[in-house]
N, C-alpha and C positions, 0 to 999 in steps of 0.2 A: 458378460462384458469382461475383456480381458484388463490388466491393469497396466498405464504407457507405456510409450516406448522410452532408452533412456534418451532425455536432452542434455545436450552442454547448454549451462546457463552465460549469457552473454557477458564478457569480459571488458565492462566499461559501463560509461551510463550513458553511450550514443550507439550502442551493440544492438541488432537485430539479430536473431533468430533469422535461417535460410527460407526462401519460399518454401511451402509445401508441391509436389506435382502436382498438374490439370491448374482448375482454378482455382484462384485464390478465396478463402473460408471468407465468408459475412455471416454476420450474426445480428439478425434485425429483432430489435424488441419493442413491442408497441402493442398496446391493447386494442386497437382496433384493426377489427380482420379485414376490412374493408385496404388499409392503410397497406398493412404487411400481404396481401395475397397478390395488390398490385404492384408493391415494389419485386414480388418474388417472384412476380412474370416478368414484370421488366428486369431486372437485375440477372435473373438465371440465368440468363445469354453469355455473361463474364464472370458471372461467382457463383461459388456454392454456397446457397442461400441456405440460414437455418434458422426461424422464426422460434420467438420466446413471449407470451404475453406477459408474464409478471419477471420480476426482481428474481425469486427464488428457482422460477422454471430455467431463466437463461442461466442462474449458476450450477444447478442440473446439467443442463444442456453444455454448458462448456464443460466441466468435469468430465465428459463421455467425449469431448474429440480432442484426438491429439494425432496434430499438436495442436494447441488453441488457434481459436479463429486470429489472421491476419487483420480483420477490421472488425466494429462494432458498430452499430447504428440505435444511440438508445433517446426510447420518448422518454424525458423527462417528465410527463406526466402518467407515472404508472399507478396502477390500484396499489393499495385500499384507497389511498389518499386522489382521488378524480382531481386532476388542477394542479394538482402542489407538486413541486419539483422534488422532495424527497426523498422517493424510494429513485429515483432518477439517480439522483448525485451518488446515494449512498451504492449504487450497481456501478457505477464507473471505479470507482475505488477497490471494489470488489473486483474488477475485471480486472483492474491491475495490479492487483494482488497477484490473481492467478496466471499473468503472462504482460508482464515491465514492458515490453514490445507490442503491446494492440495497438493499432490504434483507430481511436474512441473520437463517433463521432454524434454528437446529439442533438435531438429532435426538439420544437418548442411552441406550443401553441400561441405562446405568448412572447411577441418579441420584447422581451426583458434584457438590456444589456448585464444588470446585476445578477443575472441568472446565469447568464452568456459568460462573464468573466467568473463566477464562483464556479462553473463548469471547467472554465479551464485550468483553474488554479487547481483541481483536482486530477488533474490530466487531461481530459479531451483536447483534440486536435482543432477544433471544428464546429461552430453552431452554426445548426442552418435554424431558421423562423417557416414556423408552419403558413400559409399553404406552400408547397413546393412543389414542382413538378419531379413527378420520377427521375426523367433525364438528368436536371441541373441535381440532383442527389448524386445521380452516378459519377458527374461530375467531380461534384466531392471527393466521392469515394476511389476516385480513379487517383486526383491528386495525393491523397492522403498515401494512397496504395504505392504510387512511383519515389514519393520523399521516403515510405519505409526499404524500398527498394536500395534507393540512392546511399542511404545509409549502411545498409550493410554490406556493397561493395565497396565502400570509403572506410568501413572501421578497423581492420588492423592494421591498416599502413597511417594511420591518424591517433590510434590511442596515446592519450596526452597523460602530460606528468610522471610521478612516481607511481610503479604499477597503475598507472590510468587513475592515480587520484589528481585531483588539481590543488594547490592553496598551498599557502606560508602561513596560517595564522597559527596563535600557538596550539589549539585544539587539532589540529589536521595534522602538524608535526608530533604534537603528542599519541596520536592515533598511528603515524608510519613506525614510530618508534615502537608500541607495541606489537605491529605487525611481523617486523624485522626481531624482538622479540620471541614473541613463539610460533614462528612459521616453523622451526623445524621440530617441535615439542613435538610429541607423538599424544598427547592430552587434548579433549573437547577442549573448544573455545565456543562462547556464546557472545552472536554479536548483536548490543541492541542499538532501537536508531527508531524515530520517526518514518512513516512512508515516504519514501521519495527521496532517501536522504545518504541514499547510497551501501548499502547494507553487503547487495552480491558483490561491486567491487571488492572490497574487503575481504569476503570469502574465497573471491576469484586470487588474491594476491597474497595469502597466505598459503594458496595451493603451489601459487608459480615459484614461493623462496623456500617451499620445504624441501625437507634431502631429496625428494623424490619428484618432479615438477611435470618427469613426462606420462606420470604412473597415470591410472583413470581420473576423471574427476568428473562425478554426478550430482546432480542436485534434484531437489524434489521441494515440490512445493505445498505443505502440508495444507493448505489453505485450500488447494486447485483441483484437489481427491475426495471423490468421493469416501467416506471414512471407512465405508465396508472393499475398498479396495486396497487401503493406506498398508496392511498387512500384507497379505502377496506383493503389493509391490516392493515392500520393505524385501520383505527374506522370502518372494519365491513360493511355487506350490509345484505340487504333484499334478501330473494327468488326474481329471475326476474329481479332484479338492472339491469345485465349486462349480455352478453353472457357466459354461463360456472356457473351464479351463480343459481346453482339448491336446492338451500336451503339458511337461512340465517343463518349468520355466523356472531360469536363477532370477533371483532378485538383485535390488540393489546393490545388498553390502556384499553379495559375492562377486558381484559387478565391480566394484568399487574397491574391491579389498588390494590393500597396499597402497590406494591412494585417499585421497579424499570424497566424503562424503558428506553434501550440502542437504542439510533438512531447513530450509526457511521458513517462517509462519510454525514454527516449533510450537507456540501455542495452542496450536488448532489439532493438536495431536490429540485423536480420542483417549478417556482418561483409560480404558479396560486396554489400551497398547503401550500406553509408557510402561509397563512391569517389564514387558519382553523388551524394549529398547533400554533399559536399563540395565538389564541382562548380558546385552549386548559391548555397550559400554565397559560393563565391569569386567568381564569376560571373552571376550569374545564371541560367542553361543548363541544360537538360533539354531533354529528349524523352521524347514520351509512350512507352508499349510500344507495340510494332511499328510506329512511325515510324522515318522519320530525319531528319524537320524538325527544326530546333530550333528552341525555344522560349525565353522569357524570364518571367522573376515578378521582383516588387522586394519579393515578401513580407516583412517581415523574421521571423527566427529565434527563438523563446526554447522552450529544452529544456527538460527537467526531469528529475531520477533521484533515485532514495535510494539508487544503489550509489557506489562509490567509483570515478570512471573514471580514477583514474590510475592504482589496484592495478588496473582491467581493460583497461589501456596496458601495463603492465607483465608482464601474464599475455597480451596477444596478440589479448583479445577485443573490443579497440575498438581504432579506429588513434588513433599518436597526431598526428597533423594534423589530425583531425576533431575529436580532442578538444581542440587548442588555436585553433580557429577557432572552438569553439563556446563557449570559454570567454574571449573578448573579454572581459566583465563577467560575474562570480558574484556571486549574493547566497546566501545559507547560510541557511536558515529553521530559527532555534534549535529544538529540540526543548522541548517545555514544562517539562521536568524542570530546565531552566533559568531558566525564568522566574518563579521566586518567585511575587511578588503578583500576577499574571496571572494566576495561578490563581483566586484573588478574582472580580476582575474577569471571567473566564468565566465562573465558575459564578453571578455576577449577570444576565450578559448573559443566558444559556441558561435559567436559573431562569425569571426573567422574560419570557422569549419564550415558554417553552414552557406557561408558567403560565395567560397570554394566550391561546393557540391552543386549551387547552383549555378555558378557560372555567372555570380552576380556583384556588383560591388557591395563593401559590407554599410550599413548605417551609420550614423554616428547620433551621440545623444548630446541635446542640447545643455548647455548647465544647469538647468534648473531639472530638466529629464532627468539627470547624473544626479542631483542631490534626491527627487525620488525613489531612484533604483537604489540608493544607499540607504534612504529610510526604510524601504518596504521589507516586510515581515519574511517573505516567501513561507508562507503558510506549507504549501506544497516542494518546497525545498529545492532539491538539484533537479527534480523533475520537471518542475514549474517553472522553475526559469529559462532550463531547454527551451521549452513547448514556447515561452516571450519570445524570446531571442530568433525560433522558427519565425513567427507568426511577424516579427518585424523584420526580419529579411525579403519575408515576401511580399509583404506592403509600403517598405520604406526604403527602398534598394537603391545604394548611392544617394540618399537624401539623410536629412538631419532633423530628428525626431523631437518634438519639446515635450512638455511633463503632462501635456491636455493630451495629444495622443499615445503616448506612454500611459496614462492612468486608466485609458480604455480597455489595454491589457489587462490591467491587475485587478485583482480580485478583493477590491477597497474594504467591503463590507467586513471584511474577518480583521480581527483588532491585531493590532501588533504586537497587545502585551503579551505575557503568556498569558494557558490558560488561566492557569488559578486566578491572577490578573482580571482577567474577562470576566470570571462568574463573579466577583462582586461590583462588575459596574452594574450600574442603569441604565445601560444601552440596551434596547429593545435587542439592533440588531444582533451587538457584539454576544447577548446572552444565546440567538438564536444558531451562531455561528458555532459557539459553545456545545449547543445540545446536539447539531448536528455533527458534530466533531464525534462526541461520547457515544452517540447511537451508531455510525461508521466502528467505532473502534472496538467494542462492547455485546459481546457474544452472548451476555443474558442479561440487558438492559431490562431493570424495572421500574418504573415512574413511580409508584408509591414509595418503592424502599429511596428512593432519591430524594422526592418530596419530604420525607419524615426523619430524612439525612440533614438538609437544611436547614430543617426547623427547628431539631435540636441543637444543631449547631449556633443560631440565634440566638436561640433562647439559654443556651450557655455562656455566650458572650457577654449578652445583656448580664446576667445575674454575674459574671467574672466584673463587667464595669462596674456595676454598683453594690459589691462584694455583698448579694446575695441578698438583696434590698429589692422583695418582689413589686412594690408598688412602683417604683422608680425603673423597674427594667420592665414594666409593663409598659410604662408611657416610654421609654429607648423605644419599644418594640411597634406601638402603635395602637394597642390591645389595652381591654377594660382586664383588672386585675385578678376578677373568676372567672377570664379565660386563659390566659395563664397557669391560674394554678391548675385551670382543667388540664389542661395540655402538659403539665408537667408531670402530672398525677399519673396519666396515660404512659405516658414513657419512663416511669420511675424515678425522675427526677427527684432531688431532693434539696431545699432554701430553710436557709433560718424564718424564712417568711416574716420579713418584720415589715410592719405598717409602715 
């Protein structure tokens, strides 16, 4: 298997990716074969159909075509969990990780609207409720297919704002002002940000003001590679390197040298290749696989992650020299829940574009609609609020919208606090909205080491309120006083233990 080809990554957050030639990619996932063998007769006639039964197989599966699939079709009810929506949810997020542009449309044995709307707040386009007819799927799928269409003949003669950011507030101003800062640095920038919260812009607009704007500019999605390929595609191999490598082939940073080079999901970079991209960095030096010439690129650097790379410096999973080389200049891309009147201001921009494209008048939202759009969280950020603003142009077209059909959209269930916020309520849901968050985001989640996370922390608390007065932080806790001490005993805790 060779490793992609290069793409330009979309320059805005309404940017599609070009059709692929013949037909357009599907990517149908569902564990029962009965389900996918029928949609893959029916469907084959207009797409090229490529069935996934679990979570891990379809990210298999897309990793090996490029470009990524144009659409997705996922059962929210995948194994291990029979019923439960998610290994569903947590595959949408993954898909868009590995291509900003799919679009995701989901399967549901159970017409749940709270399912329906935490689906979309995650990105899907689209729930259809099981049983369905093949047809009325294609249906979907047809739609979905002509709005990604419509998009990317409207998007550069439309991209909005300052380099296609939108907002005044003072976090967005603080953010152009670093960009207009070191766009022409020749130093790594690492940009971190929430999913959906506009990360490529960013990277796309630091390429377009540096000295050099017409030079290459690639990106690579470390997240969307397989990891035994992340190398060749990085710097390149020889004829023979490896199975599939039938000729030698330049990589990215030779690709890319003298311009910019986009690594997103920098996270997900296996830990045995940050030595060589660190190499790279400091030096300019690589070798392709199975050389031993070296090589040189002046590409310059800019990453990007939504994880935290100093807790994954901390925990062992990225080094920390790669992570302070790459972190020359940060810029932090606020998450919307911070940006107040920006919300405004999107849902005007988006209204409007998409009002346009359809050839439709645009909505309007009633006032009490307007004071929900301004309380809500957007959990899913500049992404989420698109995908609203879509899904009410084409059901409220030239009509005015109140906050009961406005709230159908949003994905209520997830709290507005922040997290930290959320994990000590007593909301059943808000805690569940929580863990599905941490398990999405969390590349070697362990429930025990979590569980025995919290409980120390309790039980720290407790004995902090009653300056170490076990019987008294027994009863704070709810617990007889020899389980306590058991439990402190266990973890090495240590109290004045006074009666």
């Amino acid at each position: 298997m060779s490793p992609p080809n290069r793409r330009q990554p979309a320059t805005g957050v309404i940017g599609v990716p070009g059709q692929p030639d013949g037909k357009p990619v599907l990517l149908v996932v569902d564990d029962d074969n009965l389900i996918t063998d029928t949609l893959a007769f029916v469907l084959g006639r207009d797409f090229e159909v490529h069935v996934a039964e679990t979570r891990p197989h379809a990210i298999s599966l897309v990793r090996q075509l490029d470009p990524p699939p144009d659409l997705a079709l996922v059962d929210l009810g995948l194994p291990p969990i029979p019923h439960q929506p998610d290994e569903g949810f947590r595959l949408i997020s993954e898909l868009l990780a590995h291509s900003e542009q799919m679009k995701i449309l989901v399967l549901s044995g159970q017409n749940d609207e709270a399912n329906a709307r935490h689906a979309r707040a995650l990105g899907a386009v689209d729930f259809i409720a099981k049983p369905c007819e093949p047809e009325d799927i294609k249906a979907h799928l047809m739609a979905a297919l002509n709005a990604r269409a419509r998009e990317l003949k409207r998007e550069e003669e439309t991209l909005p704002g300052e380099y296609g950011i939108i907002g005044s507030s003072e976090p967005i101003q603080k953010m152009r002002e670093q960009i207009r800062q070191y766009a022409r640095a020749p130093f790594p920038v690492l940009i971190e940000g929430e999913s959906g919260s506009g990360k490529e812009m960013v990277a796309a607009a630091l390429h377009k003001l540096s000295a050099n704007p017409s030079a290459p500019y690639l990106a690579l999605n470390c997240a969307a590679i397989s990891p035994n390929l992340v190398e060749p595609t990085l710097f390149g191999y020889a004829k023979g390197s490896f199975t599939g490598a039938t000729g030698a082939k330049s990589g990215y940073f030779e690709d890319a040298s003298g311009g910019t080079l986009f690594l997103d999901e920098i996270g997900e970079l296996p830990l045995d290749l940050q030595p060589k991209l660190l190499r790279v960095l400091e030096n300019g030096e690589f070798q392709r696989v199975g050389e031993t010439q070296t090589r040189k690129s002046s590409a310059r650097v800019i990453a990007a992650t939504n994880r935290d790379l100093r807790q994954e410096v901390r925990s062992g999973r990225f080094r920390a020299d790669l992570y302070h080389r790459l972190s020359v200049f940060t810029i932090q891309v606020p998450p919307l829940r911070e940006l107040d009147g920006d919300k405004l201001l999107l849902l005007e921009h988006f209204r409007r574009f998409y009002s346009d494209q359809g050839d439709a008048q645009p909505f309007e939202l009633a006032p009490d609609a307007l004071e929900l759009w301004k309380r809500y969280a957007f959990p899913g950020n500049v992404r989420e609020l698109r995908n609203i603003v879509i899904r009410l142009v084409t059901k409220y077209a030239g009509r005015q919208v109140d906050a009961r059909q406005l709230e159908a959209e949003l994905d209520v269930n997830l709290p507005a606090a922040s997290p930290d916020e959320a994990m000590l309520q007593r909301d059943p849901e808000a805690l569940l909205a929580l863990a599905t968050r941490q398990l999405q985001r969390e590349r070697e989640f362990s429930l025990d080491q979590t569980l025995k996370l919290w409980e120390q922390s309790y039980i720290r608390a407790a004995l902090q309120l009653t300056h170490g007065n076990v019987s008294q932080a027994a009863k704070l806790l709810g617990i007889n006083r020899t389980t306590l001490y058991s439990r402190m005993e266990a973890r090495g805790e240590s109290s004045d233990k006074n009666a």
